[in-house]
C-alpha positions as CSV (number, residue, x, y, z in Angstrom):
1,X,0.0,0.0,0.0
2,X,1.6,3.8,-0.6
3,X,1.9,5.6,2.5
4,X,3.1,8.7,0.5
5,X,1.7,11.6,1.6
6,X,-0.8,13.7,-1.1
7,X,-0.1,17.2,0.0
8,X,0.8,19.1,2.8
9,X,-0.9,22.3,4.0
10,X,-0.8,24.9,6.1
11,X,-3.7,27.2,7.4
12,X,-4.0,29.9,9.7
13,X,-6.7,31.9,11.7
14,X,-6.7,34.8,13.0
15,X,-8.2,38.1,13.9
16,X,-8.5,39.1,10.3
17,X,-10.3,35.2,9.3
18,X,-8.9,32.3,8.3
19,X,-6.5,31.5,5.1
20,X,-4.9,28.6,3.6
21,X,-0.9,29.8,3.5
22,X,0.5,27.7,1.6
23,X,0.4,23.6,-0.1
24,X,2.5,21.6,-1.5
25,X,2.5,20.3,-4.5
26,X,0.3,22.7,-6.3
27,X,-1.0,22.5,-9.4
28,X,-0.5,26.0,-12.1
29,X,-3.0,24.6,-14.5
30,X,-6.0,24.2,-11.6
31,X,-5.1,28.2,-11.0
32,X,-4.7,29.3,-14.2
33,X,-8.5,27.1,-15.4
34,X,-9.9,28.8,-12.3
35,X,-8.8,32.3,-12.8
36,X,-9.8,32.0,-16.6
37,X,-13.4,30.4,-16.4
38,X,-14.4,33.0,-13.8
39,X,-13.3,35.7,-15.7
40,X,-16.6,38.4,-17.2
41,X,-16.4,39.5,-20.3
42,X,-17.3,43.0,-19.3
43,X,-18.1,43.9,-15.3
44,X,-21.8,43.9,-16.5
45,X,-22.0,40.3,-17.8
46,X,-23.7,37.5,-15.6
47,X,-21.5,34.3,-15.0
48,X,-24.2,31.7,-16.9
49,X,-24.5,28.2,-15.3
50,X,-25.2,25.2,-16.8
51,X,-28.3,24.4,-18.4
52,X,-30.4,22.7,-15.3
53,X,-31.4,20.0,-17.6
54,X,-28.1,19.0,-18.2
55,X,-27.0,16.3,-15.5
56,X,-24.1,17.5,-13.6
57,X,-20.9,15.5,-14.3
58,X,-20.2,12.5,-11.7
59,X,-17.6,12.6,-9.3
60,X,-15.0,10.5,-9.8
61,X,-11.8,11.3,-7.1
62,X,-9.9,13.9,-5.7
63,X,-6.5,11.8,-6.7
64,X,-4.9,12.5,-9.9
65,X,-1.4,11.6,-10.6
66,X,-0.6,11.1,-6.3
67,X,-1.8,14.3,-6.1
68,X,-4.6,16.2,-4.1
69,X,-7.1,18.0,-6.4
70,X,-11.1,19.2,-6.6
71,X,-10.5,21.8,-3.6
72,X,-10.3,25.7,-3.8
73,X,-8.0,27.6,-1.7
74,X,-11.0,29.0,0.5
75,X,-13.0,25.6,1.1
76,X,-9.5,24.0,2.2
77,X,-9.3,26.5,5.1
78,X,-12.6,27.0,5.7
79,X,-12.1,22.7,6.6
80,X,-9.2,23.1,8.6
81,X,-9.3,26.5,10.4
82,X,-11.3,24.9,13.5
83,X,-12.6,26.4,16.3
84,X,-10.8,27.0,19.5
85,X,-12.8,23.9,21.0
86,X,-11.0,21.5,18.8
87,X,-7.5,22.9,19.2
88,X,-4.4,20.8,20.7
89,X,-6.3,17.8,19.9
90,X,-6.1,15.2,16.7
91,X,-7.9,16.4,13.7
92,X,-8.8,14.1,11.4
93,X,-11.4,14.1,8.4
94,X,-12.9,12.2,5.2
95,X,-13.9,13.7,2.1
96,X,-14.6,11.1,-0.5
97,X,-11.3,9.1,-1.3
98,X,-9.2,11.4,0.5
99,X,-8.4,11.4,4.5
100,X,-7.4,14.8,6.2
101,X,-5.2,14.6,8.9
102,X,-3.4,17.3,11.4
103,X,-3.2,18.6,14.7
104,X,-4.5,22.4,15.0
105,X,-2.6,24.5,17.9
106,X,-4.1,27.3,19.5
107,X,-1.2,30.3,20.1
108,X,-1.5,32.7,23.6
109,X,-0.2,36.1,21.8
110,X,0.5,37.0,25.1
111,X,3.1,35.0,24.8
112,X,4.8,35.9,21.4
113,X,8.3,38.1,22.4
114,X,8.0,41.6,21.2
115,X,11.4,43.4,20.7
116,X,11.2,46.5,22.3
117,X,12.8,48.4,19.7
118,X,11.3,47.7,16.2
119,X,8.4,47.7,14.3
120,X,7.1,44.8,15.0
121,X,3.5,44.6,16.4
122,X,1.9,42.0,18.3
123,X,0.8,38.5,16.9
124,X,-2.8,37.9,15.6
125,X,-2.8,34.3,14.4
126,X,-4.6,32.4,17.0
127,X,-4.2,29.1,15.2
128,X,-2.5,27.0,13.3
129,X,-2.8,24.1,11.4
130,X,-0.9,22.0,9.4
131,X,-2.6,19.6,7.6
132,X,-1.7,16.3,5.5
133,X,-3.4,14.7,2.6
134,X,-3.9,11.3,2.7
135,X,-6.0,8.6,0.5
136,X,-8.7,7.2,2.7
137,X,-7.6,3.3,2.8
138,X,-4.6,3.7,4.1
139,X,-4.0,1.9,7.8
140,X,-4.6,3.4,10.7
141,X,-1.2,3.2,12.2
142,X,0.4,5.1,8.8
143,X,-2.7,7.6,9.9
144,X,-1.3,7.9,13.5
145,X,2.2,8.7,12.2
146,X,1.0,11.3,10.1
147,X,-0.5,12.7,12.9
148,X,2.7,12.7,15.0
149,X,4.7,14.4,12.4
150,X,2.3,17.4,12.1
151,X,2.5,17.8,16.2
152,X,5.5,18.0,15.7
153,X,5.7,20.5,13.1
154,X,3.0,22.5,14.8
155,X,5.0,22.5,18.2
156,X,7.8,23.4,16.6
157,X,6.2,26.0,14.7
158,X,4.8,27.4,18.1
159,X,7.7,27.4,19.9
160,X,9.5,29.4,17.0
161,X,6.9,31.9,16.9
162,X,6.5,32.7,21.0
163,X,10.9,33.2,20.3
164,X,10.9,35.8,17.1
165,X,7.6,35.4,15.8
166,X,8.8,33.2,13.4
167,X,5.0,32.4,11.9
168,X,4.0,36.0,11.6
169,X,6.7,36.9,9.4
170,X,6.5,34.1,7.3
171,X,2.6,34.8,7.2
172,X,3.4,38.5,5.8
173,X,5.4,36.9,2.9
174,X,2.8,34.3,2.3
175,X,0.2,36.6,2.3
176,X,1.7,39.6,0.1
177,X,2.9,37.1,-2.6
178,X,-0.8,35.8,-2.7
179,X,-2.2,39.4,-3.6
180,X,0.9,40.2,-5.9
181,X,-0.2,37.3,-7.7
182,X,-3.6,38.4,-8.4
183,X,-2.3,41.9,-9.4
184,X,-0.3,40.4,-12.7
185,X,-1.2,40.7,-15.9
186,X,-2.5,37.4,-17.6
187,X,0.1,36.9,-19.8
188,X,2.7,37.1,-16.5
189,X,0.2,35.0,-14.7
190,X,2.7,32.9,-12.0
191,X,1.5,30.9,-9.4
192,X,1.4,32.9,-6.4
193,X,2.3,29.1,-4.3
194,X,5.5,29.4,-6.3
195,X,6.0,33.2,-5.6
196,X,6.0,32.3,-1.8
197,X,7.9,28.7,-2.5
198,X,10.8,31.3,-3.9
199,X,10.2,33.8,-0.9
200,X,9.1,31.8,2.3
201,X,11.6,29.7,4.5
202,X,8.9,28.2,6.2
203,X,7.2,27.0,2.6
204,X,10.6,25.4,1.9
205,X,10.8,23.7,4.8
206,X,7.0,22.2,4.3
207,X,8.6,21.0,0.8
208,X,11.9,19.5,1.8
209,X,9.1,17.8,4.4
210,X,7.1,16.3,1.7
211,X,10.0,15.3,-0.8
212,X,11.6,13.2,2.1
213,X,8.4,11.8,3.1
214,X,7.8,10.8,-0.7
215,X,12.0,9.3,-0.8
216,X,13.0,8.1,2.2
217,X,10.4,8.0,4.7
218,X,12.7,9.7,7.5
219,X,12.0,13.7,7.6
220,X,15.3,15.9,9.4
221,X,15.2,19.6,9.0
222,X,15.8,22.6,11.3
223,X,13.4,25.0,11.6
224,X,14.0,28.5,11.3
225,X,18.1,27.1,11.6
226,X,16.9,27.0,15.1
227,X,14.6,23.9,16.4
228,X,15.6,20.4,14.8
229,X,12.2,18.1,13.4
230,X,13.2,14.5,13.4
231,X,10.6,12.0,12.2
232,X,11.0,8.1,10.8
233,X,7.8,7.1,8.8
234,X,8.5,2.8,9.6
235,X,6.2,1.7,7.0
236,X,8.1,3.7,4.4
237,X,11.6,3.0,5.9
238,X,11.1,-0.8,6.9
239,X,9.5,-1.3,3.0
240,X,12.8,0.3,1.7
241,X,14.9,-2.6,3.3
242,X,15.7,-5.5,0.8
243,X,12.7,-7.5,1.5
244,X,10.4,-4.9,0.6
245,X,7.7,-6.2,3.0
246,X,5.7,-4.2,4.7
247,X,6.2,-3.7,8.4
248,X,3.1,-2.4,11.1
249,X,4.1,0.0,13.7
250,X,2.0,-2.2,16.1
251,X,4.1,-5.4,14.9
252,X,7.1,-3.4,15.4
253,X,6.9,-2.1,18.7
254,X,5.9,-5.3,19.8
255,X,9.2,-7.1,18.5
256,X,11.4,-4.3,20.5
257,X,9.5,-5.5,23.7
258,X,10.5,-9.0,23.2
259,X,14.3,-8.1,23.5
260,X,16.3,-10.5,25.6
261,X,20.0,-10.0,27.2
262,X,21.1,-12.5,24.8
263,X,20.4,-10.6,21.4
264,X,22.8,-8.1,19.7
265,X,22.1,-5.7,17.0
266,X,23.4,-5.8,13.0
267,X,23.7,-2.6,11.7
268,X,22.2,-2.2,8.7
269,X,24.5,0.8,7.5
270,X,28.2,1.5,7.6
271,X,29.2,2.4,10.8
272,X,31.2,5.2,9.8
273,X,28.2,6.7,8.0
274,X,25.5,6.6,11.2
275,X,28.1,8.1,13.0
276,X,28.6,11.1,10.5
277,X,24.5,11.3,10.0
278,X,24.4,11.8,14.1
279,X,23.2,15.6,15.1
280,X,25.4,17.1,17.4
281,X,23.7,16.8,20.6
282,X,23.2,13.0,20.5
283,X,23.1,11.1,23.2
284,X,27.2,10.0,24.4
285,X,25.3,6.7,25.2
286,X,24.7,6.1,21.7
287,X,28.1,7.2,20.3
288,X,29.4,4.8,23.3
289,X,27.5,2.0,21.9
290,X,27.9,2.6,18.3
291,X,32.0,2.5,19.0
292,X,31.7,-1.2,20.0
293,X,33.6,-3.0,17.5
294,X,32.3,-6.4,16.3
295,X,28.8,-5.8,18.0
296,X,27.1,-8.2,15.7
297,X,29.4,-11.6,17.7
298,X,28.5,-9.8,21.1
299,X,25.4,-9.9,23.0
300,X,23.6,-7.4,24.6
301,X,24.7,-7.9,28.2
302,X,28.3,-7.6,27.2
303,X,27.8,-4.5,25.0
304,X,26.3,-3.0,27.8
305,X,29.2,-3.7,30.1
306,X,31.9,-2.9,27.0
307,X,30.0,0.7,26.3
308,X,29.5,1.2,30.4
309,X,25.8,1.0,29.8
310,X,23.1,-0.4,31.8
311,X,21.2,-3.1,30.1
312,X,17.7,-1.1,29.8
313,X,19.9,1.6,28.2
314,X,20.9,-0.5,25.6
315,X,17.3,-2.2,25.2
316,X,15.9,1.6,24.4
317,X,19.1,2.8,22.0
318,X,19.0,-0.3,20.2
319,X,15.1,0.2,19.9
320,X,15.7,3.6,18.7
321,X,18.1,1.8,15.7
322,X,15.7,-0.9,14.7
323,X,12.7,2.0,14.3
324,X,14.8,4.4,12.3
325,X,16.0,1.4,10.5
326,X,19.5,1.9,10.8
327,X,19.6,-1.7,12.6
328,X,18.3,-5.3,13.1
329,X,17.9,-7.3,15.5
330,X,20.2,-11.5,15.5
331,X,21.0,-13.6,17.3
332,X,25.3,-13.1,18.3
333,X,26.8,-14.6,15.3
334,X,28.6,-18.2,16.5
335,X,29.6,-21.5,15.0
336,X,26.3,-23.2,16.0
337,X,24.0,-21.4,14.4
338,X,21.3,-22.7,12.0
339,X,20.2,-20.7,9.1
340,X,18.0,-21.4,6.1
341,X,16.7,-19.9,2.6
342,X,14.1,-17.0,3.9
343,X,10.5,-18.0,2.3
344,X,10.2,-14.3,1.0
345,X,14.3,-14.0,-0.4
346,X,14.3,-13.2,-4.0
347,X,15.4,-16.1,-6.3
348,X,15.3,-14.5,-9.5
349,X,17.9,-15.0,-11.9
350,X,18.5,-11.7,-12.6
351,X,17.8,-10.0,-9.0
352,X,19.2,-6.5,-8.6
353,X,20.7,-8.2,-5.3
354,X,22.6,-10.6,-7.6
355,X,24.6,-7.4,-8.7
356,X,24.9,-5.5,-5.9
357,X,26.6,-8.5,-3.8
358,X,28.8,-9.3,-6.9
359,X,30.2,-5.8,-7.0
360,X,30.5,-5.9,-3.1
361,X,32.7,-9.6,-3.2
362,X,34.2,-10.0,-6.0
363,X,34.1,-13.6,-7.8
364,X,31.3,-14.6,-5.5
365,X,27.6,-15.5,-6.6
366,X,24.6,-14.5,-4.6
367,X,22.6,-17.3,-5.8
368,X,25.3,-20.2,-4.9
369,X,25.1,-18.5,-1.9
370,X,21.5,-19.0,-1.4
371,X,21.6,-22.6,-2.7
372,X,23.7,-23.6,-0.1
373,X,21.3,-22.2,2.4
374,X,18.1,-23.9,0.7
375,X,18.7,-26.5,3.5
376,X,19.2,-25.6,7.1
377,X,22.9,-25.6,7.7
378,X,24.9,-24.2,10.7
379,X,27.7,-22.2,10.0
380,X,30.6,-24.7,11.3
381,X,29.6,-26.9,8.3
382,X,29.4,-23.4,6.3
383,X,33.0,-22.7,7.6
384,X,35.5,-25.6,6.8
385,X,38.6,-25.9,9.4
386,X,40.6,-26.2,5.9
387,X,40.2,-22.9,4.8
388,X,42.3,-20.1,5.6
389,X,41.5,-17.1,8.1
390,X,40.7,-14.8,5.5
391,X,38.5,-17.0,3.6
392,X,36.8,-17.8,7.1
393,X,36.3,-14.1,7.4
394,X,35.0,-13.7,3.8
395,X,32.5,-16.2,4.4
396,X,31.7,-14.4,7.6
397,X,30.7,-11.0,6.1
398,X,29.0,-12.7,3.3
399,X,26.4,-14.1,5.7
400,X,26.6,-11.0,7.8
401,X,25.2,-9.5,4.3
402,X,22.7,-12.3,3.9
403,X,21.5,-11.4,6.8
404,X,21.4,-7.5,6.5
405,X,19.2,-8.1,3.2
406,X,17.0,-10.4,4.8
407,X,17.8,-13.2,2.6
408,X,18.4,-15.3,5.2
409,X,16.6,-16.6,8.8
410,X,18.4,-18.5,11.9
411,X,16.2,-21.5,12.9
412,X,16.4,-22.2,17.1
413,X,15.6,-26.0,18.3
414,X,13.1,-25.9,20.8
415,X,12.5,-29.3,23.3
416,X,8.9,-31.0,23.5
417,X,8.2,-33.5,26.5
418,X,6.4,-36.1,24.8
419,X,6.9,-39.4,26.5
420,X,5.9,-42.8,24.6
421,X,3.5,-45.2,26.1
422,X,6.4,-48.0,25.8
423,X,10.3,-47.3,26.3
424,X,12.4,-48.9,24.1
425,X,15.6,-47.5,25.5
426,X,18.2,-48.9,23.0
427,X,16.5,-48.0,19.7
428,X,15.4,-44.9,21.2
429,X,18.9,-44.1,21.6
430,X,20.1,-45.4,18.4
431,X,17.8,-43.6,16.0
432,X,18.4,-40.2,18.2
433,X,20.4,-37.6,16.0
434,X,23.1,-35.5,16.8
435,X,22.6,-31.7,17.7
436,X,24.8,-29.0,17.6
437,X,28.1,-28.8,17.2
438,X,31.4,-26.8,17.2
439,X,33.3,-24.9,14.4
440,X,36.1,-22.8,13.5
441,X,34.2,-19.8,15.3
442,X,34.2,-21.3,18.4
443,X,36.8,-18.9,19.5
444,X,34.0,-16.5,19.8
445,X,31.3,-19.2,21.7
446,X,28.2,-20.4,21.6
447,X,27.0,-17.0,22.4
448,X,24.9,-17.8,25.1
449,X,25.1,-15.4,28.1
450,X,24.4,-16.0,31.3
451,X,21.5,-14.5,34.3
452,X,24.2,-11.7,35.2
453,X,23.1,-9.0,38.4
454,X,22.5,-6.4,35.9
455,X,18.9,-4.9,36.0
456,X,16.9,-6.8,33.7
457,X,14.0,-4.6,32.4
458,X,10.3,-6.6,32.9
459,X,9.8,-6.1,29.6
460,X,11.5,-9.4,28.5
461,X,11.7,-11.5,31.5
462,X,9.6,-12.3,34.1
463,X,10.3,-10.6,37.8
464,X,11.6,-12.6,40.9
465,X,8.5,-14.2,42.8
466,X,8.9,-15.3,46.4
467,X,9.2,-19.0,46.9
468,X,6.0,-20.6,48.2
469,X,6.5,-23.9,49.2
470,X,3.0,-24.9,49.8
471,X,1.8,-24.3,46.9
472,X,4.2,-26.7,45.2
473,X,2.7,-30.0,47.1
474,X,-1.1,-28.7,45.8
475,X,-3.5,-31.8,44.3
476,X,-3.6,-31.1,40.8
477,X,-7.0,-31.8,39.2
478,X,-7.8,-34.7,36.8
479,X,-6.3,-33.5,33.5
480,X,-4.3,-31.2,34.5
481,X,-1.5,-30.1,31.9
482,X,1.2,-28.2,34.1
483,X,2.2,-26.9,31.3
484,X,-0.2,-24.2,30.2
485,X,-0.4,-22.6,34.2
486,X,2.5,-20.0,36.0
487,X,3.7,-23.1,38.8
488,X,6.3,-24.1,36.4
489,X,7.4,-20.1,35.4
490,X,7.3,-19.5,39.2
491,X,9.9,-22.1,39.9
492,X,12.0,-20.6,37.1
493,X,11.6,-17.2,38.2
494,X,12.8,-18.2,41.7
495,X,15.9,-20.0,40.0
496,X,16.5,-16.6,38.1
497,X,16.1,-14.0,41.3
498,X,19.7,-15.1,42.2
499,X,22.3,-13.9,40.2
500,X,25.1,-15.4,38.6
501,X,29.0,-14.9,39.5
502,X,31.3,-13.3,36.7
503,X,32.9,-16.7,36.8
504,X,29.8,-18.4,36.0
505,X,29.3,-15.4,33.4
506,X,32.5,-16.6,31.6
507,X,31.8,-20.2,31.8
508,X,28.5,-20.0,29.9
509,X,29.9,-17.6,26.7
510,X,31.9,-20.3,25.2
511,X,32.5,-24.1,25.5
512,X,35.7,-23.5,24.8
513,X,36.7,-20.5,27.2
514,X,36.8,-22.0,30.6
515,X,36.2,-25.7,31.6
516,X,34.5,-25.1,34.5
517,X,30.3,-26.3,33.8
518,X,28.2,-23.8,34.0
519,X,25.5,-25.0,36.5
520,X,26.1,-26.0,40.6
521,X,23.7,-28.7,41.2
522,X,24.2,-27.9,44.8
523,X,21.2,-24.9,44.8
524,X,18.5,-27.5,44.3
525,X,15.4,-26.5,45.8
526,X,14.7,-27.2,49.3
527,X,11.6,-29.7,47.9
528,X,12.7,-32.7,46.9
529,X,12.9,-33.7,43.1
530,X,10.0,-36.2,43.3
531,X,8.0,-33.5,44.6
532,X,9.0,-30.9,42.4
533,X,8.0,-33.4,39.1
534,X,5.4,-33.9,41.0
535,X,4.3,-30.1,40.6
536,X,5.2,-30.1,37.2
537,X,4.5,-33.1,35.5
538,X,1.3,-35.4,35.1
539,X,1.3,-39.1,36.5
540,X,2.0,-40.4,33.1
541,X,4.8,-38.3,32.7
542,X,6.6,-38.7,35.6
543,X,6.3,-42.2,35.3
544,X,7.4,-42.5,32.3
545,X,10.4,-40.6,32.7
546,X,11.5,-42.1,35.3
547,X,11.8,-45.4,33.1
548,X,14.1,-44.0,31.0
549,X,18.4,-45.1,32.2
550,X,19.2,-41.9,32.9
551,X,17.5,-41.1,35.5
552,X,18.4,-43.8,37.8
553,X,21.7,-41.1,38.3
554,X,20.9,-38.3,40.9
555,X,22.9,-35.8,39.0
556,X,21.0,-36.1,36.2
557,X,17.6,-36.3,37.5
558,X,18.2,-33.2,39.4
559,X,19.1,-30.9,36.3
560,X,16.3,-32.7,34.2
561,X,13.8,-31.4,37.4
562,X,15.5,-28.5,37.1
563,X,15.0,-28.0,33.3
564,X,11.6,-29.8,32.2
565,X,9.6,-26.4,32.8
566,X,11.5,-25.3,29.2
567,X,10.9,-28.3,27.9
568,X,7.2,-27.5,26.5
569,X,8.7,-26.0,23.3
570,X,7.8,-22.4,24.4
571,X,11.9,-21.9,24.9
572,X,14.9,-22.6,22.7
573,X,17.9,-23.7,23.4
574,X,19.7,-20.3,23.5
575,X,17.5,-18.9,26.1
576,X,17.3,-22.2,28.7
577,X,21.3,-21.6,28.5
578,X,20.9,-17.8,29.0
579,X,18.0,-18.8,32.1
580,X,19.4,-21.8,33.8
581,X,23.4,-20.4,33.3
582,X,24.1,-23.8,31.4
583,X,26.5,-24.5,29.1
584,X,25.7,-26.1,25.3
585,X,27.3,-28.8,26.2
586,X,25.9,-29.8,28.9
587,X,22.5,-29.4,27.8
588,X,22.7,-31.4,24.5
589,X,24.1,-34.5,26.8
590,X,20.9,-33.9,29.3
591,X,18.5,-33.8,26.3
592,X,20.7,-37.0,24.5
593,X,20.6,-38.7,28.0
594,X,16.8,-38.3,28.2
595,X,16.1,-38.6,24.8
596,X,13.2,-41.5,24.8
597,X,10.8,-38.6,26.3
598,X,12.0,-35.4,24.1
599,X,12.0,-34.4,20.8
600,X,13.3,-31.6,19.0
601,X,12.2,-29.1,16.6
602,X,13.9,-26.7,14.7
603,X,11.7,-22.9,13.7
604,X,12.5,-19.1,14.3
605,X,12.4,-17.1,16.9
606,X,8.9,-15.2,16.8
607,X,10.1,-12.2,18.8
608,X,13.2,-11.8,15.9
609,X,10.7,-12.3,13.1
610,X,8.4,-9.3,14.0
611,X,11.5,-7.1,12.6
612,X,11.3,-8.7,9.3
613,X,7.3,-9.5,8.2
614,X,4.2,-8.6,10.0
615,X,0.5,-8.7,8.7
C-alpha cells in the first residue's frame, strides 16, 4: 500500500479570518483554469451556469497523478481552520477518497516576544494548522504517524513563533505574494504558491518535508536554523529494506519489547556513516555504543558492560536503531548457528541483489550463496577448518550481508516433553540424531550469556517471585496439563532471582573458554525432586520418565527437574542456557541422556521475526 503523503498544507486563523498559506504540490493549470473560467467579459455580464437540464458530471476522485485536487483555496481553510474547541487535539477528516489529517494548535499572543525596539506589532494568528493529505484506505497506524509528524511540526512551529515570531513573518510573505499574484497581468500570470515557494523559509521547509516523506520515509530539517524536526515514517523506511515487505508500527513495537540480554544488533549501514548522520547533541550513550567494535558476535549484556551502559539503556538505543532502520535485531553470530533460505528471499535470476553482492565480493555469486542455504545448515559446516582465516572471514561477512538483506533466517531448536507409552531404550537411543556442534568460530562461543546481576528490564523477562513452598505439594485436578499454568514459570523465576557470579558469566559464553560447567547442582530447591515433578508433570509423565536409564543417576535427574519447565517448546535452546546459566554442552548431553521422552524441533524465533514480516 503507498503511505506517501498527497499534500501538505498549512492554514492559519486569525483576527483578520482564516486562510490557507501555503500547499505543497500545487498544481499552475487548476489556477490558471480557475482564474480564466471566472473571468466576465465585461463587469456587466452575468456568469451563466449550466443548463439545469443537463446532468451535472459525476464525481469520480480527488487523486490524480498522487496528487490532491477538486478543492479551492477558501474551502480548504474553511475545513481546517477549526474552532478554539478542537484545538491541541487530533484532527482528522474524510472527504470522498481522501483522508485529512493534522493537529490544529491554539497560540497565547500573550506569549509571542516583542522586541522593544522595532516595528514589529503583536501577533494575531490564533491558530494554526498543518494539515496532510492522505488517501482514505490507508492503515490506521500510517494515519497515527502522520498525525505525529504534524505535532511536531506545529510545536515546533509554536515554539519558534512565541521566540521571534517566526509564523508572523512568514505569514506577511505568504500573504503579500498571494495578492501580488492576483495583481499580474495574464500573460505574467505565476503561481502565487510558487511566488512564496521562492520567498518563504517556512514553505521550503514544508517541501523538503514532503519530498523526504515521498524518498526516504525519514524527515530531518531545522526550523527557522533553530529547532531540529526529526521523524521516521516505519512503514516507508522498513519497506525500503531489501525484502520490501511491509512492516506495522504495532508489529514493530511489539518485537522491541521481546528483546532479551542474549540478542545483539546488525547494523544495517556503515558504521562510519550513522556516525557522521548523528546531530550534534546526540546522546554520548549512543556514540558509546555505536564504537563497540564487532557488536554483531557480542550480546547485549556484554555491549552493555563494553560501552559502560546499563542493560535497559541498551534495550531503548537499540530500539531507537531498529525504528529508524538503521539496525536489526540476530542472534550473536557463533559457530552453532542454523540458518535457512528465507520463504520471501528473491530467487530470480536476474535480482538487482545478484549485482549489488557481486560488485561488493568480487568472484562470488549470490545465488550459490542462497543454494547452499536452501537447506538448514549451521555455520561450522558453512566454515571448513581447511580454509584459511581470511577465507573464514570472507565467508563471515557474506552471511553477515545475507542477513542485513534479509535473505536469510536463523532456525532455534526448541525441546517438546512427549513421553511414549512403551520405552524402548536402546533404539530410542540409536535412532536419536546428533545436535549441535562446534566450528572454527568457536573462538568467539556459543553466544549464550548468562543471568548476570545487571537490571533486567520486565519487559523481557519475568520478575523474581517469592518462593511458596505450599503451593508446590497442591493436588492437581484430573487433567491437568502443568504446562499451560505459572507453577512451572514461578519455579524458574525463583531460580533466576539469584544472580550469577562473573565466573559463572565466563563459563556460559563459550564451551571452549573456561572448563569449568556452568550449573552448581548444589542450589537445588529445598523440595525434593520427586515433589518438584510432582508439581510439574502429570502421572503419566513422571512415570514414564522415570523409566528412561538416565534417571536412575541423581545428577542427572536433578538438572532434568530443574530444566523440564523449558521443555514445552515455548523456549529454545539459546534462552534455557541464558535462564538456567548452562552451558551447550551440557544441555545437549541432558536432552541426549533423556532422549526416549523429548524431541526436538527446529523454527525461528517469533520475537526476531516481527523485525522482518508482520501482517
Amino acid at each position: 500500500m503507498d503511505v506517501d503523503p498527497l499534500c501538505i498544507i498549512i492554514v492559519k486563523n486569525g483576527s483578520r479570518g482564516d486562510r490557507l498559506l501555503f500547499r505543497y504540490p500545487y498544481s499552475d493549470e487548476v489556477t490558471l483554469e480557475t482564474k480564466i473560467k471566472d473571468k466576465r467579459p465585461t463587469p456587466y455580464s452575468l456568469i451563466t451556469e449550466e443548463s439545469i437540464q443537463t446532468p451535472p458530471e459525476p464525481h469520480t476522485s480527488n487523486i490524480s497523478n498522487g496528487k490532491l485536487v477538486g478543492f479551492h483555496d477558501k474551502t480548504l481553510s474553511n475545513l481546517f481552520a477549526v474552532k478554539s474547541e478542537l484545538s491541541d487535539s487530533k484532527f482528522e477528516l474524510k472527504v470522498n477518497d481522501v483522508r485529512f489529517v493534522g493537529h490544529p494548535l491554539r497560540l497565547n499572543p500573550t506569549l509571542v516576544r516583542v522586541p522593544t525596539q522595532g516595528k514589529r506589532k503583536p501577533s494575531t494568528i490564533i491558530l494554526v494548522n498543518i494539515v496532510f493529505a492522505l488517501k482514505a484506505t490507508i492503515n490506521h497506524d500510517v494515519v497515527n504517524c502522520y498525525h505525529d509528524l504534524s505535532k511536531r511540526l506545529g510545536i515546533a512551529l509554536r515554539h519558534e513563533e512565541y521566540r521571534c515570531q517566526f509564523l508572523s513573518s512568514q505569514a506577511k510573505i505568504m500573504l503579500a505574494a498571494h495578492d501580488e499574484a492576483t495583481q499580474l497581468p495574464e500573460d505574467g500570470q505565476v503561481s502565487h504558491f510558487q511566488l512564496i515557494l521562492d520567498r518563504s523559509l517556512l514553505a521550503q521547509h514544508l517541501k523538503q518535508a514532503y519530498d523526504e516523506l515521498c524518498g526516504s520515509g525519514i524527515v530531518q530539517l531545522r526550523l527557522n536554523n533553530w529547532i531540529e524536526v526529526s521523524f521516521c515514517l516505519p512503514q516507508k523506511v522498513h519497506r525500503s529494506l531489501a525484502t520490501g515487505l511491509p512492516v506495522d508500527c504495532e508489529g514493530l513495537l511489539k518485537g522491541l519489547k521481546a528483546l532479551k540480554p542474549y540478542h545483539t544488533f546488525l547494523l544495517l549501514v556503515e558504521r562510519a556513516e550513522l556516525l557522521h548522520s548523528l546531530s550534534p547533541d546526540a546522546s554520548p550513550a549512543l556514540w558509546r555504543l555505536l564504537h563497540v567494535e564487532e557488536s554483531h558476535l557480542t550480546p547485549f549484556f556484554t555491549l552493555a558492560a563494553d560501552a559502560d551502559l546499563t542493560l535497559t539503556q541498551v534495550f531503548m538505543l537499540v530500539g531507537h536503531l531498529v525504528y529508524w532502520g538503521k539496525a536489526t535485531i540476530i542472534y550473536p553470530v557463533c559457530s552453532t548457528n542454523v540458518y535457512v533460505l528465507s520463504p520471501h528471499a528473491p530467487t530470480v535470476i536476474n535480482s538487482q541483489l545478484a549485482d549489488t553482492f557481486r560488485d561488493e565480493f568480487p568472484g562470488a555469486s549470490l545465488h550459490v550463496m542462497l543454494a547452499d542455504f536452501s537447506l538448514p545448515t549451521s555455520l561450522s559446516d558453512k566454515c571448513h577448518p581447511i580454509n584459511s582465516p581470511i577465507q573464514q572471514q570472507e565467508q563471515v561477512q557474506q552471511i553477515l550481508w545475507l542477513l542485513k538483506h534479509g535473505l536469510l533466517q536463523q532456525l532455534h531448536t526448541y525441546v517438546y516433553l512427549a513421553p511414549t507409552l512403551t520405552l524402548d531404550t536402546d533404539n530410542s537411543r540409536g535412532s536419536s540424531r546428533e545436535i549441535g556442534g562446534t566450528g572454527p568460530l568457536g573462538s568467539h562461543g556459543t553466544s549464550s550469556p548468562a543471568s548476570t546481576s545487571i537490571p533486567t528490564p520486565t519487559v523481557h523477562e519475568p520478575p523474581p517471585l517469592s518462593q511458596e513452598p505450599a503451593s508446590l505439594t497442591s493436588q492437581q485436578p484430573p487433567g491437568h496439563h502443568p504446562d499451560i499454568t505459572q507453577d512451572a514459570l514461578h519455579r524458574a523465576a525463583v531460580q533466576l532471582s539469584h544472580p550469577a557470579s562473573e565466573s559463572d558469566l565466563g563459563s556460559v559464553c563459550s564451551d571452549e573458554r573456561s572448563p569449568s560447567p556452568g550449573v552448581t547442582l548444589g542450589t537445588t530447591p529445598e523440595l525434593s525432586v520427586h515433589h518438584q515433578l510432582d508439581s510439574l508433570l502429570s502421572l503419566a509423565e513422571k512415570e514414564m520418565v522415570m523409566k528412561v536409564e538416565a534417571a536412575q543417576n541423581p545428577e542427572d535427574l536433578k538438572l532434568f527437574a530443574k530444566l523440564c519447565v523449558y521443555f514445552r517448546g515455548h523456549h529454545h535452546l539459546e534462552e534455557i542456557m541464558y535462564r538456567a546459566n548452562l552451558r551447550r554442552s551440557t544441555l545437549l548431553h541432558l536432552i541426549e541422556k533423556f532422549r526416549p521422552v523429548l524431541i526436538t524441533c527446529q523454527h525461528p524465533d517469533d520475537s526476531i521475526t516481527l523485525f522482518s514480516y508482520t501482517k
